[in-house]
N, C-alpha and C positions, 0 to 999 in steps of 0.2 A: 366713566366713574373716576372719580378723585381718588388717588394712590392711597393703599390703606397706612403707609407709614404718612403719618401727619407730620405739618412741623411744629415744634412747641410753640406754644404763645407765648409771645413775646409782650413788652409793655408798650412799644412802639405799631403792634399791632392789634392790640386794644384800644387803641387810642385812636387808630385810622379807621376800623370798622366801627366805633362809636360816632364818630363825627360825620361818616356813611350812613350809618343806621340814623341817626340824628335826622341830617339834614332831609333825610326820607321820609320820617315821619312829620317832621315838621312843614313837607310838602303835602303833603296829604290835612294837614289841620289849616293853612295857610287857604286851601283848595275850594274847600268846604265854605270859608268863613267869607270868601270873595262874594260881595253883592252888588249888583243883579247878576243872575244867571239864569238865563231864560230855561225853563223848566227843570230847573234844576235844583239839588236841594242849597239853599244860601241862609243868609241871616234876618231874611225881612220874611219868609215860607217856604213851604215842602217842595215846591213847584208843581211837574206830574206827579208826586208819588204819593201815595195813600195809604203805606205801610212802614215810612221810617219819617224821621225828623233829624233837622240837625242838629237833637242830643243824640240822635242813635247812632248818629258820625261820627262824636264824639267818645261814645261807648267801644265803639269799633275799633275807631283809633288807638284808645288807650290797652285795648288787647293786642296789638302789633308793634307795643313800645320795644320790642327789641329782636323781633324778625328779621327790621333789615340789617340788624347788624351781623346773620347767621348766614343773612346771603354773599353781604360785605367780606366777613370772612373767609368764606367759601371761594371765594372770588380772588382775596389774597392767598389762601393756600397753593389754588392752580395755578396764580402765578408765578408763586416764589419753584411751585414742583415743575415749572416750563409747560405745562398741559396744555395742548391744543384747546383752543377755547370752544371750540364745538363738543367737547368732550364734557364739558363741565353741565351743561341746559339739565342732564338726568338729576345731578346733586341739588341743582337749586330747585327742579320740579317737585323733591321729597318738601325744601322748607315751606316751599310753596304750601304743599295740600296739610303741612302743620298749621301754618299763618292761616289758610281758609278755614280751618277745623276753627280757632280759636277766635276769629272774627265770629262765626256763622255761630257758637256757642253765646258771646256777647251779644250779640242780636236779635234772638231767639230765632234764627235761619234766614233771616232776612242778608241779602246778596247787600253791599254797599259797598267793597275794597275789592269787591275781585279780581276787577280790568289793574287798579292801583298796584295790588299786593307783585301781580306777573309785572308789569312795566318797571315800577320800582325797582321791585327785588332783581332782575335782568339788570339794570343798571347801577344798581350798587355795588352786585354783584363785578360787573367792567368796572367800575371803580377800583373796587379792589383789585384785581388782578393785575390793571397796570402798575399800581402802588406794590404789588409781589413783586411786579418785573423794574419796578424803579424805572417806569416809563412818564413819559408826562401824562399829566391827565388835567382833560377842559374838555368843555360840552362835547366835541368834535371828537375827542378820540376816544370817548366815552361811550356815543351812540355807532360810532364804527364800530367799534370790538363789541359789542349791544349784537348788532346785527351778525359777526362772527358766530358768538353763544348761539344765534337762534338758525343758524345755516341750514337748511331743510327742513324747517319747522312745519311749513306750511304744508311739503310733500309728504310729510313721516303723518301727522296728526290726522290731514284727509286723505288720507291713503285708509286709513281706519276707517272715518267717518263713512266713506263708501260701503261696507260689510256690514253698515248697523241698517236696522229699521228706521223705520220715520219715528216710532215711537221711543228711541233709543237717542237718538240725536241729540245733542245742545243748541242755543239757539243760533250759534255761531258758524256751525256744523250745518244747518240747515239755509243760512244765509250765503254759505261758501256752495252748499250745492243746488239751490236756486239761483243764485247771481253770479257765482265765480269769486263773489268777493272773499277777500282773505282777512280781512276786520285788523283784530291789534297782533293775531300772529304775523299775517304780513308788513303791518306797520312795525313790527319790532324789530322782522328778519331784514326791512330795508334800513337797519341803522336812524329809526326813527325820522323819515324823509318828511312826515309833516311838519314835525319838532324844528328840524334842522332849516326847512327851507321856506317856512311860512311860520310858526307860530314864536320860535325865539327870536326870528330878524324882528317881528313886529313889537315884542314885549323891549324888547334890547330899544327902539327907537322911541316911544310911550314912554317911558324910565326919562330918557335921554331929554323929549319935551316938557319932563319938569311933571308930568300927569303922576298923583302919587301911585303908589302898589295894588293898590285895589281898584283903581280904576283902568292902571294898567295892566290889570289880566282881566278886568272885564271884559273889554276892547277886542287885546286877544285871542279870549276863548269866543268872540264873533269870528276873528278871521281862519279860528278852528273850525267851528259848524259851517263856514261858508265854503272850505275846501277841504275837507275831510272828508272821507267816506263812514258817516257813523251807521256801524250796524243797530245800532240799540233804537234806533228811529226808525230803521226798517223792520226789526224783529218785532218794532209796537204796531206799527203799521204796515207799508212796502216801501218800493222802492223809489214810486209815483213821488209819495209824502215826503219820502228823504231829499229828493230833489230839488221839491217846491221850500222844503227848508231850507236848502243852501242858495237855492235865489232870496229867500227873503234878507236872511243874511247879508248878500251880497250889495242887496240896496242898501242898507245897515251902513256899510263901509264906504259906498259909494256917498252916500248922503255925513259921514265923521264921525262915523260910529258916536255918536251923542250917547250920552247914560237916558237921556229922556225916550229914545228911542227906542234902547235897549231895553226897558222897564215896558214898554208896549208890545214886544216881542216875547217877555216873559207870561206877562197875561193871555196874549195868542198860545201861547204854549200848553199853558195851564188849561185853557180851556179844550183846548185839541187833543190832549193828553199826549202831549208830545216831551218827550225826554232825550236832549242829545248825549248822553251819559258817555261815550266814548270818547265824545270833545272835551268833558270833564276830566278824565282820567288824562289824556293830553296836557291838560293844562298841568294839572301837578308834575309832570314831566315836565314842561316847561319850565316849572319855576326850579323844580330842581338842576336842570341844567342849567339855567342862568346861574343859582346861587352857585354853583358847581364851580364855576368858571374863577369864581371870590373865594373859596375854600382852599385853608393852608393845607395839604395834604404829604 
């Protein structure tokens, strides 16, 4: 828990959790608006889904315009109080289930920022807190203290999961205790290891060859789906399907990742009713740590 004597808010930190909160949401609208995304919601169709659009992204969006700055905050208060950063996951889990309350109200209950709302707000959240501790902060030290905040995340949450019924479960809960896998809790607890060691080297070099913004997180969010463990393709389908999607993927990159490609992959998708929604969520992770790196803090 975060000490109950708070520090005052200052103008200087109003001004660092806005620019937090800012650039998190603007990951998430940047996210969205990236076309092609193979079954995913973008700006040419729905992709798989058959109960939102991306106006409802945008509806969504516009109820989280200042969550992440509660996480931001949150973030600079532990660090200015010295708080162990594993100490802090309780505080931001409360802003968390406000931000799902008020998306899922926007929505009419439709799920569209869930995965976003946790990875974000975790990382804005490290944002802040180095910025308490007058530490440096870039993508690197951002997704390390990341993975501090969420230090037994995976044991403390399925250690519950175990006690519940099958009919109790989430779908994330049931994909940890049919595969072991650990989905975005484990991707978060490792300091964002897909982020770090696959999806920003690839977006950083895209940038670099002159390919504009949107074609460089198309790209990508390919070399996401191609080595990601997305559960949201297993929770549609299994584990078979999730496989046979990171090979297809993988030819994807082997053949230059082409946009023309990547639009053939979308219609496979569509039709399959295949959704990698996890690799989505990655991506706005991505960009925010890229722009992260560009931010005067």
């Amino acid at each position: 828990m975060i000490p109950k004597m708070m520090t005052t808010k200052t103008t200087t930190m109003m001004m660092t959790s806005k620019k937090i909160g800012s650039l998190a949401l603007e990951s998430m609208l940047i996210e969205v608006s990236v076309t092609p995304k193979p079954g995913l919601i973008d700006m040419n169709n729905s992709g798989a889904h058959r109960d939102m659009s991306f106006f409802t992204f945008m509806k969504s969006a516009a109820s989280l315009n200042t969550c992440f700055e509660d996480f931001a905050e949150a973030g600079i208060i532990a660090g200015q109080e010295k708080l162990l950063p594993v100490l802090l996951f309780p505080e931001l889990r409360k802003i968390g289930i406000i931000a799902e309350f008020d998306m899922f109200r926007a929505t009419q209950g439709v799920n569209t920022h869930k995965g976003e709302i946790f990875s974000l707000g975790v990382l804005s959240a490290a944002a802040g807190y180095l910025s308490g501790m007058k530490e440096n902060i870039n993508s690197d030290s951002v997704m390390k203290l990341a993975g501090e905040i969420c230090e037994g995340l995976c044991a403390r949450d399925f250690a519950e999961s175990r006690k519940k019924s099958r009919n109790e479960l989430t779908k994330g809960e049931k994909i940890f205790i049919d595969y072991n896998i650990t989905g975005i809790r484990g991707e978060a607890e490792s300091g964002y290891k897909s982020v770090k060691n696959i999806a920003l080297p690839a977006l950083k070099k895209y940038l670099s060859e002159g390919f504009c913004l949107n074609d460089s997180l198309a790209k990508t969010l390919i070399h996401l789906i191609a080595f990601a463990e997305d559960t949201n393709i297993i929770s549609r389908h299994d584990l078979s399907t999730a496989k046979k999607v990171m090979d297809s993927a993988r030819k994807i990159l082997e053949d230059g990742a082409k946009l023309d490609d990547i639009l053939r992959l979308d219609k496979e998708f569509i039709q399959q009713n295949i959704s990698p929604g996890g690799s989505g969520d990655l991506l706005a992770v991505t960009y925010f740590m890229n722009e992260l790196d560009n931010l005067l803090l």
